[in-house]
Backbone as a chain_set.jsonl record, in Angstrom:
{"seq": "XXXXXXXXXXXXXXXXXXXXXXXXXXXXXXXXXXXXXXXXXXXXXXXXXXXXXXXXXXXXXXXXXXXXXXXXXXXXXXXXXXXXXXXXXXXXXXXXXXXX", "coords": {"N": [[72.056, 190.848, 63.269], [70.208, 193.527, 62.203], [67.798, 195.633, 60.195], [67.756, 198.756, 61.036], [66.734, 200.884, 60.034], [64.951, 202.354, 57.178], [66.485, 205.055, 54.94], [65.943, 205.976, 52.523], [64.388, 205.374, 49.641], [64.742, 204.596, 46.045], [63.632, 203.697, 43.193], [63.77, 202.165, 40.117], [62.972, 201.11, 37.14], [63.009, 197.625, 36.984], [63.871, 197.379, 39.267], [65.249, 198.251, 43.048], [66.409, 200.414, 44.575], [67.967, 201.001, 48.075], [68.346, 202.92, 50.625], [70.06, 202.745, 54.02], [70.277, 202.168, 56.995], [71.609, 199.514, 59.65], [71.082, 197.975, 62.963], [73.643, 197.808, 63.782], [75.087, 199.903, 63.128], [76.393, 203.517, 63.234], [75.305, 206.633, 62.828], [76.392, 208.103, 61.268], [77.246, 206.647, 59.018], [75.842, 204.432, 56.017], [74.412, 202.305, 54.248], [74.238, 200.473, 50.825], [72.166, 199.236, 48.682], [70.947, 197.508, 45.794], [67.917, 195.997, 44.743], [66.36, 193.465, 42.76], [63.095, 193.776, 41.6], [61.714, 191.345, 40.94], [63.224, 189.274, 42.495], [62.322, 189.938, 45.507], [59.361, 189.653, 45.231], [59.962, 186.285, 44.925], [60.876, 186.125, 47.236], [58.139, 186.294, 48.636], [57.301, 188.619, 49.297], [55.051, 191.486, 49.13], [55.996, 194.598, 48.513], [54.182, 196.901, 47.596], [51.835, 198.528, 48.598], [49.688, 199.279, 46.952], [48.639, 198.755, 43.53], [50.54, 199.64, 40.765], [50.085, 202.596, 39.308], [48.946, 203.834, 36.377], [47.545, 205.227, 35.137], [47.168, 208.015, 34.526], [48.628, 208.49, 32.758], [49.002, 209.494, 29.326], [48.43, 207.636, 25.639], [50.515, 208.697, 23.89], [52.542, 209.219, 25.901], [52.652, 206.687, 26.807], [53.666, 205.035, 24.775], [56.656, 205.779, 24.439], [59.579, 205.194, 26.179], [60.215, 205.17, 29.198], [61.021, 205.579, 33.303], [60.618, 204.237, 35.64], [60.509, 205.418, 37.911], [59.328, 207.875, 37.851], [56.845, 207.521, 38.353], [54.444, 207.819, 40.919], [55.299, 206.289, 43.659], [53.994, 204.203, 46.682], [56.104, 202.797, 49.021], [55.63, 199.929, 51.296], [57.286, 200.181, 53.857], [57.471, 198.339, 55.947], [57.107, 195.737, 55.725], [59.099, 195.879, 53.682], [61.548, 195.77, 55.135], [61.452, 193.514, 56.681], [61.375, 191.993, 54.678], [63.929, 192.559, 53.979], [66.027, 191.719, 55.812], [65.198, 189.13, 55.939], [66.349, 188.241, 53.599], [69.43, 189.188, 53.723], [70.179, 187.742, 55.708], [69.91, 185.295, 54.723], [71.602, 185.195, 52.283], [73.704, 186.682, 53.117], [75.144, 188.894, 52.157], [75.046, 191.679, 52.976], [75.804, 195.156, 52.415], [79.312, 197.052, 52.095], [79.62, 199.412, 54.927], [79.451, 203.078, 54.59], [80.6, 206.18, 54.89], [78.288, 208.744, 55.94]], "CA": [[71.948, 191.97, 62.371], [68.537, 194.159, 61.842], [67.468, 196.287, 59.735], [67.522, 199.595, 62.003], [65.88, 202.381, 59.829], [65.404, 202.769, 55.642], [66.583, 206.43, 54.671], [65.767, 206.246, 50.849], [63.935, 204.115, 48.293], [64.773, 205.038, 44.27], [62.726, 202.934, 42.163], [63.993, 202.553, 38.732], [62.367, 200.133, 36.283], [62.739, 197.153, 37.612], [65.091, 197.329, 40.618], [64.789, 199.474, 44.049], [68.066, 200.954, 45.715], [67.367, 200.963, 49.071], [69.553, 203.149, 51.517], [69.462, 201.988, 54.641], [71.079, 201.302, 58.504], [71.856, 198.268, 60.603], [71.274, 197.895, 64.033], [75.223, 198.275, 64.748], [75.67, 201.275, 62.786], [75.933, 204.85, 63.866], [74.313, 208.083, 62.541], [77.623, 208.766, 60.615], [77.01, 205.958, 58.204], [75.019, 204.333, 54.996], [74.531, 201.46, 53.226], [73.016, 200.913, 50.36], [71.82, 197.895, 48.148], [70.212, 197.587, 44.91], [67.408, 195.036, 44.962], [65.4, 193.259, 41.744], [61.591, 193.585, 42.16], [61.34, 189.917, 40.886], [63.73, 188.504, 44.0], [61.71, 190.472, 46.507], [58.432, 188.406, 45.171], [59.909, 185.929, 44.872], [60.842, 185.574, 48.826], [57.054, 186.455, 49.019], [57.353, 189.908, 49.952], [54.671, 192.593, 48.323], [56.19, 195.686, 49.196], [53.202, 197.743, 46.909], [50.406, 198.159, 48.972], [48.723, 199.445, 45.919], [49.306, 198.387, 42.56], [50.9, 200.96, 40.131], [49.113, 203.391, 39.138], [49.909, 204.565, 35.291], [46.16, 205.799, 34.233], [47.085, 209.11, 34.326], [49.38, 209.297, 30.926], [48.178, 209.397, 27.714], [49.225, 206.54, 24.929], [52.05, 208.899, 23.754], [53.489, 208.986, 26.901], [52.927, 205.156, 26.697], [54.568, 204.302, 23.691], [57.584, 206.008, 24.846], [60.535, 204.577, 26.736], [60.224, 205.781, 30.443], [61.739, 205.013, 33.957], [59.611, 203.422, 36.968], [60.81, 206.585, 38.997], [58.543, 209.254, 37.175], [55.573, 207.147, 38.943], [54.608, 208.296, 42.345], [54.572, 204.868, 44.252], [54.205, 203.855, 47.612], [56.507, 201.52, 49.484], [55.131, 199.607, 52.657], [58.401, 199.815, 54.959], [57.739, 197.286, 57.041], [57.32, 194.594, 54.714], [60.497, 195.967, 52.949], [62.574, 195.732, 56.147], [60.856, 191.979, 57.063], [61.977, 191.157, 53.792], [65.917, 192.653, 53.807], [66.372, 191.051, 57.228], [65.906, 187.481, 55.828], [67.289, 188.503, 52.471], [70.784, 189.104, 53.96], [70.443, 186.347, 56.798], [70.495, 184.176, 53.83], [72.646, 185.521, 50.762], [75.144, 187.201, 53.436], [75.522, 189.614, 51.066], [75.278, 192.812, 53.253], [77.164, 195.596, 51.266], [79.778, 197.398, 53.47], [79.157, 201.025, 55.597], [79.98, 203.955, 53.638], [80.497, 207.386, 55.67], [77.63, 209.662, 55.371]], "C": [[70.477, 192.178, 62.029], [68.458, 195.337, 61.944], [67.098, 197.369, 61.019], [66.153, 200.671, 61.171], [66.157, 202.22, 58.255], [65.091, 204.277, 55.326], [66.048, 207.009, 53.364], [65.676, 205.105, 50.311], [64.304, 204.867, 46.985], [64.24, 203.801, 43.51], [62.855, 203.25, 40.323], [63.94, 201.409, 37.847], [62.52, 198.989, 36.786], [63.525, 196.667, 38.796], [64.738, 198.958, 41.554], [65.82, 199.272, 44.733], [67.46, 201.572, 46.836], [68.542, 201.094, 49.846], [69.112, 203.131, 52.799], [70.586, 201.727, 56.212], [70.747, 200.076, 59.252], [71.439, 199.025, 61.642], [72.679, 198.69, 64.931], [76.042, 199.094, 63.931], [75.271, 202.328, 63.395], [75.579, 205.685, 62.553], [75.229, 208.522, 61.306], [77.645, 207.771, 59.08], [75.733, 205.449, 57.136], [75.34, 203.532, 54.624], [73.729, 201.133, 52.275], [73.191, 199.655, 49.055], [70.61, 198.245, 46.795], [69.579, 196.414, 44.581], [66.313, 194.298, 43.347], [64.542, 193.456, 42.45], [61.367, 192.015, 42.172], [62.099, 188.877, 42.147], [62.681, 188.811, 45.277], [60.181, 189.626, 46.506], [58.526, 187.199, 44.911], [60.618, 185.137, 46.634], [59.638, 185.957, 49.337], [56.607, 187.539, 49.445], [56.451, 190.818, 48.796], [55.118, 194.065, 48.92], [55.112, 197.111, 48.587], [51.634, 197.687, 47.452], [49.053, 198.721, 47.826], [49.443, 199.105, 44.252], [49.545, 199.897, 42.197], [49.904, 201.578, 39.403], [49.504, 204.625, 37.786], [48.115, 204.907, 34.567], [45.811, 207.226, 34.05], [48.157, 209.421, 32.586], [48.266, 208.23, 29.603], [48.711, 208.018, 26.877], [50.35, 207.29, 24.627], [53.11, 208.888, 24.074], [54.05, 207.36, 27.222], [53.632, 204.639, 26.001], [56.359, 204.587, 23.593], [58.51, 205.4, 26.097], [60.314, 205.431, 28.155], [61.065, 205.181, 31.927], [60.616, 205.01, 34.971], [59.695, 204.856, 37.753], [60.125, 207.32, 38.433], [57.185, 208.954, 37.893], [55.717, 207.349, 40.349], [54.286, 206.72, 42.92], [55.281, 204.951, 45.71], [54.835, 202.173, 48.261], [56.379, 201.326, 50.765], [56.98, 199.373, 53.2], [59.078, 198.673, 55.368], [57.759, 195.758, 56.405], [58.665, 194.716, 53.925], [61.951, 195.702, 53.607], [62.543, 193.992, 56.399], [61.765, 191.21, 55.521], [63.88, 191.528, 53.668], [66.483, 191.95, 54.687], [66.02, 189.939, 56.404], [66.493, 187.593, 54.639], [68.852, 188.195, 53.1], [71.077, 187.998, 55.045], [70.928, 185.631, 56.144], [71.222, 184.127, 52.86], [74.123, 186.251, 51.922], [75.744, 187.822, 52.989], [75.471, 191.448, 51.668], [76.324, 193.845, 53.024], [77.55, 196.885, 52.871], [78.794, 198.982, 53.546], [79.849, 202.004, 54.997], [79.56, 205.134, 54.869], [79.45, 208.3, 54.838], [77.355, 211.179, 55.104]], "O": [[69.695, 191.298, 61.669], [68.721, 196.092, 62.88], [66.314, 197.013, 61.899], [65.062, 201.034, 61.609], [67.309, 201.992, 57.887], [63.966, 204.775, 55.368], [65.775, 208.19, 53.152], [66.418, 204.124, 50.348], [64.015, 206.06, 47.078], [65.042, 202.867, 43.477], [62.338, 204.087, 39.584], [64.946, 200.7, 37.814], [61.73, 199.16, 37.715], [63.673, 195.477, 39.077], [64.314, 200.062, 41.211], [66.155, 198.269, 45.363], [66.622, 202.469, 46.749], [69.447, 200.272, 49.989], [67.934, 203.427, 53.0], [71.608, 201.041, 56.168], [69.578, 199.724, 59.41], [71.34, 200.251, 61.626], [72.835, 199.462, 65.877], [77.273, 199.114, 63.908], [74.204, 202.412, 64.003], [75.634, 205.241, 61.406], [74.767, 209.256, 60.432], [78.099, 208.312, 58.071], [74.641, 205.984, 57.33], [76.553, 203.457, 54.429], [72.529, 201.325, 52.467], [74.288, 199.299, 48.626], [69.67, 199.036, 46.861], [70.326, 195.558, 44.107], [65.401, 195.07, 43.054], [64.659, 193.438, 43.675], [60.929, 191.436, 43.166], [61.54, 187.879, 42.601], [62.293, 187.866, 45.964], [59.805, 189.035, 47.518], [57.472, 186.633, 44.621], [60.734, 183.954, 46.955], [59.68, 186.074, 50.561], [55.508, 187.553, 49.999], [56.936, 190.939, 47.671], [54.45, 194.552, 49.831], [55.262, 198.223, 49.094], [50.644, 197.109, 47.005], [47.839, 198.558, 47.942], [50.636, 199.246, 43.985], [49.151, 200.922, 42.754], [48.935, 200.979, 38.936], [50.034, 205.729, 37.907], [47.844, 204.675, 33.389], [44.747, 207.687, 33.637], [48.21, 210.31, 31.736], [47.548, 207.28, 29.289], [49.459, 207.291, 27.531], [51.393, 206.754, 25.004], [54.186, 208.731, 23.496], [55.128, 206.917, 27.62], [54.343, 203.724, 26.416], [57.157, 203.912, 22.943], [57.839, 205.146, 27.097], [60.254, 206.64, 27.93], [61.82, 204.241, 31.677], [59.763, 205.897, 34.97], [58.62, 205.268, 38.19], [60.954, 208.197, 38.676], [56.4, 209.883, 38.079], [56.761, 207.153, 40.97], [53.255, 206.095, 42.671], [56.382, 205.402, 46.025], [54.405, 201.027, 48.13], [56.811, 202.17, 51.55], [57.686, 198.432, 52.837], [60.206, 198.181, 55.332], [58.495, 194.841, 56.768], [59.261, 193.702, 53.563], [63.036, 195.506, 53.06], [63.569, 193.319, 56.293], [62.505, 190.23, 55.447], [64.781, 190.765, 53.321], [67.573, 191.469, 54.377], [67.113, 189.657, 55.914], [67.449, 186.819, 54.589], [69.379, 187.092, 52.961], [72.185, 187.471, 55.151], [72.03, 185.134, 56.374], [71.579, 183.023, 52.45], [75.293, 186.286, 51.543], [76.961, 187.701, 53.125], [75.805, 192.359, 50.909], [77.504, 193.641, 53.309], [76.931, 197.319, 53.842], [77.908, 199.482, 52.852], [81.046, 201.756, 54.85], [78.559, 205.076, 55.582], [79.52, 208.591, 53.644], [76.448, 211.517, 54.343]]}, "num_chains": 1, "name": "protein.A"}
């Protein structure tokens, strides 16, 4: 089993749902997994090739309750794939195929 192709990242405070095909799925399908940030570094994986980048709001905007998703951030792929591929090797936790 390997990671074929990721269709969609959502990034929402501290967890990233990550939709996503196998190898031995077809075109017709989706699966899709919701990942902590803190597991992902903690199998060594930076998937942020830049840190976040919050120096554009003001303190008001700061002191307010917000969601990770309002920030434009980039996620390196290939490091995100490197890391789901031994993720599920070892938790076996691949969630089923949902028709797309």
């Amino acid at each position: 089993m390997e990671i074929r192709e990721i269709l969609e990242t959502n990034l929402v405070s501290n967890n990233l749902e990550v939709k996503f095909r196998i190898d031995e799925d077809t075109d017709e399908v989706i699966r899709t997994y919701t990942f902590d940030l803190d597991v992902i570094l903690e199998y060594g994986y930076d998937i942020f090739p830049e840190p976040l980048d919050m120096t554009d709001m003001d303190e008001e905007y700061l002191d307010e309750e917000y969601e990770m998703e309002e920030f434009e951030t980039e996620i390196d792929e290939s490091e995100l794939t490197l890391f789901m591929n031994e993720f599920f090797s070892i938790t076996e936790k691949l969630p089923e195929a949902e028709s797309y």
